[in-house]
C-alpha positions in Angstrom: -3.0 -10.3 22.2 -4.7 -7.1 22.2 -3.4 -4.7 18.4 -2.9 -2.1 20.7 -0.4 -3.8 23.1 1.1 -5.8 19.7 2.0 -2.3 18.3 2.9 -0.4 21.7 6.4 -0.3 20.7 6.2 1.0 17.4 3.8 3.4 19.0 5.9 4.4 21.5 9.0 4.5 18.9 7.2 7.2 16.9 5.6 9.4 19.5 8.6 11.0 19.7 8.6 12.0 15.8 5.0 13.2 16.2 5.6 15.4 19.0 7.9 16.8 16.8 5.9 17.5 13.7 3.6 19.0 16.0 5.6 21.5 17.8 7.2 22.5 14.8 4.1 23.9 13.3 3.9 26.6 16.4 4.2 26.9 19.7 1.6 25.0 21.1 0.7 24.0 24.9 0.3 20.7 26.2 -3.2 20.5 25.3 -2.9 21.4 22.0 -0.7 18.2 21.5 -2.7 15.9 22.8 -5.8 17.4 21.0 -3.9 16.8 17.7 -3.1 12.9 18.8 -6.5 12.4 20.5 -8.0 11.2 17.2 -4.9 9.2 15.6 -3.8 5.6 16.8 -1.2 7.9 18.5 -4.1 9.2 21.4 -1.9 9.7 24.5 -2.4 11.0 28.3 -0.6 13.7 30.1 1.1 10.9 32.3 3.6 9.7 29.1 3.6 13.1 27.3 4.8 15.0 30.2 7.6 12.5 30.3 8.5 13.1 26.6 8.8 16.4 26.7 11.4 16.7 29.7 13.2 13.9 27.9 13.3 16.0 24.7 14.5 19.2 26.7 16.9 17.9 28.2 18.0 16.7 24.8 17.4 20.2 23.8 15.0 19.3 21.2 12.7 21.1 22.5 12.5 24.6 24.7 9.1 26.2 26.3 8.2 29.4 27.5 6.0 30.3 29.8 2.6 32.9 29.3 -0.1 33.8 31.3 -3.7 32.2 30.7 -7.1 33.9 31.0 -8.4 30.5 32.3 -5.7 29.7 35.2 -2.2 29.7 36.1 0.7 30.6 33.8 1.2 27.3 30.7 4.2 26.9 29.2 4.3 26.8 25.6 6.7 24.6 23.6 8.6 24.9 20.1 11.3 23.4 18.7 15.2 24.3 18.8 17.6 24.5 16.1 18.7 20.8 17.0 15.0 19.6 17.4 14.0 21.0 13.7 17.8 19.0 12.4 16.3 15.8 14.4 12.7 15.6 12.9 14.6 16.3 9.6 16.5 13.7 9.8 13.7 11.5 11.5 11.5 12.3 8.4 13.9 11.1 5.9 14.8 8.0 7.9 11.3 7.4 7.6 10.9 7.8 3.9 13.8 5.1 4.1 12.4 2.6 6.0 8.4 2.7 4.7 10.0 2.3 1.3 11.7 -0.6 2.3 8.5 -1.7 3.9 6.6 -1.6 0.7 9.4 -3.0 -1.3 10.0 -6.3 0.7 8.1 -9.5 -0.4 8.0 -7.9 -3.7 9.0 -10.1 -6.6 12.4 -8.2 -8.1 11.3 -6.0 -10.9 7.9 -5.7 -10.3 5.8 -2.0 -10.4 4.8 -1.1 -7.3 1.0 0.6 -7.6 2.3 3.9 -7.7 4.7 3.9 -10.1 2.3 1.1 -12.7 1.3 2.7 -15.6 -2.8 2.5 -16.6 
């Protein structure tokens, strides 16, 4: 089995977080997002991020406006909504959670991790 299709569901799982993070930093257009995943493990097409982002509005995680571009037609530009910044806050600090728990399993009980051994 190919790692990418191995992983495609933890992948897919986490998109959503990502998109997140990255509309929270500013309004940003949909090329903008994909720019910013193009060189992570998280590199996506317009054909699944379109997708995302209607699912998220309608979840009203996410809301876009619409301004006028010097190389085309109108783009919309997305940012997140009061419920979207609530939901990657509470995404982030599941995910704190659950890489700790990650790190910790498989661990004898007791022992340092690396980051918290002293020289």
């Amino acid at each position: 089995m190919i790692i990418n299709e191995k992983f495609s569901a933890i992948r897919k799982g986490l998109l959503e977080l990502l998109v997140l993070k990255i509309v929270a930093g500013n309004k940003v257009y949909v090329a903008d997002i994909l720019d910013q995943l193009g060189g992570t493990e998280f590199a996506t097409q317009e054909g699944t991020l379109y997708p995302l982002l209607s699912k998220m509005r309608r979840e009203e995680l996410v809301d876009y406006e619409w301004k006028e571009s010097e190389a085309g037609p109108p783009r919309k530009y997305y940012q997140l909504t009061a419920k979207g910044r609530e939901q990657l806050r509470e995404t982030e600090d599941y995910w704190q959670k659950i890489s700790a728990t990650v790190k910790s399993l498989g661990r004898p009980p007791g022992s340092q991790t690396e980051e918290n051994a002293s020289p």
